[in-house]
Structures are given as C-alpha cells and as structure tokens.
N, C-alpha and C positions, 0 to 999 in steps of 0.2 A: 504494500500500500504506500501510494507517495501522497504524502500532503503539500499542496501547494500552499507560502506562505508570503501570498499576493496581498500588495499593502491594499489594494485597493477594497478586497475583500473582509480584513481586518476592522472590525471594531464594535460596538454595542450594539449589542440588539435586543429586540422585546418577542417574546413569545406569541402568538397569533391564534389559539383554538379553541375551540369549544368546549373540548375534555381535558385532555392532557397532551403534552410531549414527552417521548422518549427522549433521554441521553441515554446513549450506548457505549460500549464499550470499543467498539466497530461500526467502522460505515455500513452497518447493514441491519436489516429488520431483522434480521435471524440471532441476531447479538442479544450479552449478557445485558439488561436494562441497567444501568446505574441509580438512576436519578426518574422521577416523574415529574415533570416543570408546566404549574398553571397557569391559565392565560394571565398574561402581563408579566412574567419573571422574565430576570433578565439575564443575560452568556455575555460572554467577551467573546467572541471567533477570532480565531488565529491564523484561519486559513479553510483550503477547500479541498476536497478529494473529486476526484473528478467521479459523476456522475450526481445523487442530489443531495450529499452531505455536506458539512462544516464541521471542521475539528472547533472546539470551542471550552471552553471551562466556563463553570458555575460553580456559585459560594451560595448556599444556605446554612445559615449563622454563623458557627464555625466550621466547617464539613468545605471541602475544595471539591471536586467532579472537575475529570478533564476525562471528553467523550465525543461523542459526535451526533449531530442533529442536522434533520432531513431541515433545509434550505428552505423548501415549501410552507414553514410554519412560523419563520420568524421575517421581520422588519428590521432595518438597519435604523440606529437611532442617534447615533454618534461615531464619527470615525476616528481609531487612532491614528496619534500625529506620527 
C-alpha cells in the first residue's frame, strides 16, 4: 500500500453521515474497524491511497487513531500550511 502525502490533500476535515464512519485499520471495508466517528467529528488526513480512502488520524479525549477513511464521507475544513 502507498500513501500519497499530497499537500494539497492534507488537512481538516468534518465527518459527513447519517450513522456512522469507519476508521480502519486498512484502506479497505474488509479491515479491522478502529474507531466509529459521528456526524460532525473531526480527522487530520495526511494523505491518500489511491482508490476512495484517506490515511488520517483522530483524537477522542485522550485515545490517538491513525487509520483510514472512505473520502466519500468527509469535507475538507481547513488546510494545513
């Protein structure tokens, strides 16, 4: 797996669904779930795999997650510099 870590790609985003998102442990639905993230939580992305994920990390309270989330579900909200 190559993660692409295109600045342009990089930066905040807000969650988008109706139920829930996965963070995975893998660019893939068949992957270990990490995390379950509700509409409006927010990721850092770091970059992309090609096809519809984002490598990304997420913090709830003290707990870190670094996983990947389908593209399709989130909005970019701030880029990093």
């Amino acid at each position: 797996m190559n993660v692409n870590f295109n600045r342009k790609t990089q930066g905040v985003y807000r969650v988008h669904v109706n139920t829930r998102l996965n963070l995975r442990a893998q660019p893939s639905t068949d992957s270990t779930v990490l995390a379950s993230l509700k509409n409006g939580a927010v990721v850092i992305v770091t970059g992309y795999v090609a096809g519809d994920f984002y490598s990304c990390i997420y913090i709830s309270g003290d707990a870190l997650f670094s996983g990947f989330v389908s593209k399709k579900y989130i909005k970019k909200e701030v880029e990093l510099l």
